[in-house]
DRENLUM-214344 format. One record per residue (C-alpha): x, y, z. Coordinates in pm, whole numbers, padded with zeros to 5 digits, always signed. Example, Ala and Ser with C-alpha at 12.3 -4.5 7.8 and 13.67 -1.06 7.14 Angstrom:
REM DRENLUM-214344
+01230-00450+00780+01367-00106+00714
REM end
This chain:
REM DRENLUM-214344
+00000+00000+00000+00115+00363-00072-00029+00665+00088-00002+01033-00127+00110+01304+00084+00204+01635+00040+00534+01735+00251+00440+02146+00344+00626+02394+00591+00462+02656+00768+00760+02907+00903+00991+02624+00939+00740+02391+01111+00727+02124+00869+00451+01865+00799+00327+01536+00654-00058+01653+00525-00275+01367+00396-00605+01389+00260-00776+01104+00461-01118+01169+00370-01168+00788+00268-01096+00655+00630-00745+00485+00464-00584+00547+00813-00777+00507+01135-00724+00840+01339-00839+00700+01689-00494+00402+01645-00285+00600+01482+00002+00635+01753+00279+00412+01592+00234+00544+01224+00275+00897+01321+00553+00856+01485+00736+00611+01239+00669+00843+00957+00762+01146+01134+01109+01003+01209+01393+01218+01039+01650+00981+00860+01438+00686+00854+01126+00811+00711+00987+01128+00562+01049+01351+00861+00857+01617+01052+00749+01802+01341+00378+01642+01326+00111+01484+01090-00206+01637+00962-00543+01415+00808-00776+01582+00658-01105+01422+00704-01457+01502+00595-01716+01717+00802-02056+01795+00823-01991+02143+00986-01724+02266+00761-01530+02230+00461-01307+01966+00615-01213+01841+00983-00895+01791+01053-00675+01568+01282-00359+01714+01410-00057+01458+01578+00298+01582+01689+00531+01434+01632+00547+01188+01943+00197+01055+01784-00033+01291+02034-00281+01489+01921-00346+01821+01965-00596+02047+01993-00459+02331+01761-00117+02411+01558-00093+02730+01373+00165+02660+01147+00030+02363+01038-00357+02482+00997-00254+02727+00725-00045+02463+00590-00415+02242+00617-00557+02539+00474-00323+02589+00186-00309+02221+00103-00734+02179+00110-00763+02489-00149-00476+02361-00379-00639+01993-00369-00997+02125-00413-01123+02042-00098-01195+02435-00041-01188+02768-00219-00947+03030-00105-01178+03112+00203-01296+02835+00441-01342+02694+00725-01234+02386+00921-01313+02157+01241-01063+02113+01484-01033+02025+01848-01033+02381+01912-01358+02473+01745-01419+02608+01357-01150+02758+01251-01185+02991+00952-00914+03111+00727-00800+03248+00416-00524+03153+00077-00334+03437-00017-00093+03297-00306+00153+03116-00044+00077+03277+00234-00226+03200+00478-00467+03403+00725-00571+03215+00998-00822+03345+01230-00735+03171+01587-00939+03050+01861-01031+03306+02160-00718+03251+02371-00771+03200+02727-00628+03149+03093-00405+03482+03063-00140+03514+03349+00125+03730+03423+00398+03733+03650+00431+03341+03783+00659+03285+03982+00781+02980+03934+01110+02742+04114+01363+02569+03898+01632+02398+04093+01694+02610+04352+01568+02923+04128+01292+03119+04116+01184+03256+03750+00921+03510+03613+00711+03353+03340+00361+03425+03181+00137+03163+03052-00183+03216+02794-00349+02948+02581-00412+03010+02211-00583+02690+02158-00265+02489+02340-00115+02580+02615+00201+02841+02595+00454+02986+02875+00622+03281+02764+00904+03399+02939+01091+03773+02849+01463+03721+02839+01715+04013+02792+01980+03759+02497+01835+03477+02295+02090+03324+02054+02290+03141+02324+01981+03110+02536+01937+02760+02639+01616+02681+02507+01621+02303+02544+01726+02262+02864+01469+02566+03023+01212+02473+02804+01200+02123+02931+01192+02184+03271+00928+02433+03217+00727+02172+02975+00720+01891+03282+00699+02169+03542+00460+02066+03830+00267+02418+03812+00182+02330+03439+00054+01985+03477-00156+01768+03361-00147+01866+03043+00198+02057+03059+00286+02339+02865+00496+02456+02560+00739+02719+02660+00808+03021+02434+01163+03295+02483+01138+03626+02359+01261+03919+02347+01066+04268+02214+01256+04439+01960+01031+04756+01988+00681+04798+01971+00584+04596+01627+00880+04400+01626+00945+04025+01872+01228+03739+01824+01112+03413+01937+01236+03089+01979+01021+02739+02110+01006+02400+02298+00716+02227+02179+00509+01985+02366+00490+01694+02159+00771+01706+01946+00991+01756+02287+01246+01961+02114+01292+02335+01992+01127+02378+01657+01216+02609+01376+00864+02816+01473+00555+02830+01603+00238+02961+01541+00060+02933+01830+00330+02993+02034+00380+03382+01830-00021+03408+01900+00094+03407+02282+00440+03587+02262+00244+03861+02088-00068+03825+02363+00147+03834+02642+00367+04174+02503+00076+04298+02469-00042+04258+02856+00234+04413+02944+00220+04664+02731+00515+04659+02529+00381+04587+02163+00070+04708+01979-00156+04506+01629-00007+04387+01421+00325+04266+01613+00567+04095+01375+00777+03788+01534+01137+03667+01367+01147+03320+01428+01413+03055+01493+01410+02972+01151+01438+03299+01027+01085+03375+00864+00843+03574+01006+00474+03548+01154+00240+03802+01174-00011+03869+01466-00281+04078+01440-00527+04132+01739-00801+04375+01907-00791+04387+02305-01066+04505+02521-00925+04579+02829-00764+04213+02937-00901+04032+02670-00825+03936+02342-01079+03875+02015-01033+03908+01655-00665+03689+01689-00560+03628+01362-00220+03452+01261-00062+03497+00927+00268+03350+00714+00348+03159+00465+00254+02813+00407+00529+02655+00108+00456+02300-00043+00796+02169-00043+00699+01837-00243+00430+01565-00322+00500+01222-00296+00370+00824-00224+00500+00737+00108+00576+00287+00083+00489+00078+00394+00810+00042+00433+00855+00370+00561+00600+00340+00900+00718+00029+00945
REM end
């Protein structure tokens, strides 16, 4: 058996997308596949797997796994990549909308870029104060359909971003479901660097959409960046945020960036097994 897939990067985040509307793989055992084919060296390689599936609500439904073979509620990166992929297969037109854990999720193709409009983040808090070995750390946390630490930090590029975003992943204070952990630092006032341990894939990824949602969010609470904020991520592209806040709360959330096909291919059984 061979299964089409396109291969698509959003920002650096990079994904396996397959249209699963015919039930070919079983979404509810799907554990060991996604993580076989998501295995870099061995397989195709990525940060997570997206099916697309039918819906009755929208124009598709979609099932989002990391990496590790979890699913998750919401991605950024990769729903614009979903987005992309369902208008350029004919699943969509260039606006739609699709099902995800997080709700309906609407968004819209622009060439290679897509507009995403996010879920209603929640949970906002600033100034945790939280232990690490004998330490004591400022952090904020939001969730933008996952859940996201953000912590301000004064130099990034030799910041250790795997070992403080692990401890802050597993970190009592963020469990059960733990936490992704985001390290920024505000340029100016449009203008954020960002670099992030995701949950799931358990490593620092090239971006992450979600995780710029909450950087941005967060700068805003504290009133160091206005819409639309502009984050330079790991990999070197950039996300943009754009936002209305009323008082403490956020609404109108939208994510944009590109979304790049980077090829199409037939992926063999022997590569998931």
């Amino acid at each position: 058996m061979k299964i089409r897939f396109f291969k698509m990067s959003g920002a650096g985040n990079d994904f396996i997308v397959i249209d699963n509307r015919l039930g070919l793989i079983d979404h509810y055992n799907c554990t060991d596949f996604v993580e076989k084919v998501c295995r870099r060296g061995i397989s195709v390689g990525a940060d997570g797997v997206i099916l697309i599936a039918k819906s009755d609500n929208a124009d598709f439904k979609w099932h989002f796994f990391n990496a590790d073979g979890s699913e998750a509620e919401m991605c950024g990166n990769g729903a614009r990549c979903a987005a992309r992929f369902a208008f350029l297969e004919g699943i969509s037109g260039e606006k739609l909308s699709f099902e995800t854990l997080a709700g309906i999720i609407h968004a819209e193709v622009l060439g290679h870029r897509v507009k995403l409009e996010m879920p209603r983040p929640h949970g906002l808090e600033l100034d945790i104060r939280l232990p690490i070995e004998g330490k004591e750390y400022t952090v904020n946390f939001i969730n933008t359909g996952v859940p996201h630490m953000v912590k301000l930090v004064q130099e990034l590029e030799n910041y250790d971003v795997l070992k403080m975003g692990k401890d802050i992943r597993f970190h009592s204070h963020f469990q059960p479901a733990g936490t992704n952990a985001n390290f920024v630092i505000v340029r100016d006032r449009s203008h954020i660097d960002i670099r992030t341990y995701e949950r799931g894939v358990e490593d620092e990824t090239l971006a992450c959409g979600t995780g710029s949602v909450a950087a941005s969010l967060v700068a805003s609470a504290k009133g160091y960046v206005d819409s639309p904020v502009n984050l330079k991520t790991k990999g070197g592209s950039i996300l943009t945020v754009h936002f209305e806040k009323d008082g403490s709360e956020f609404k109108k959330v939208y994510l944009e960036g590109e979304a790049r096909v980077i090829y199409e291919g037939h992926l063999w059984e022997e590569g998931w097994k």
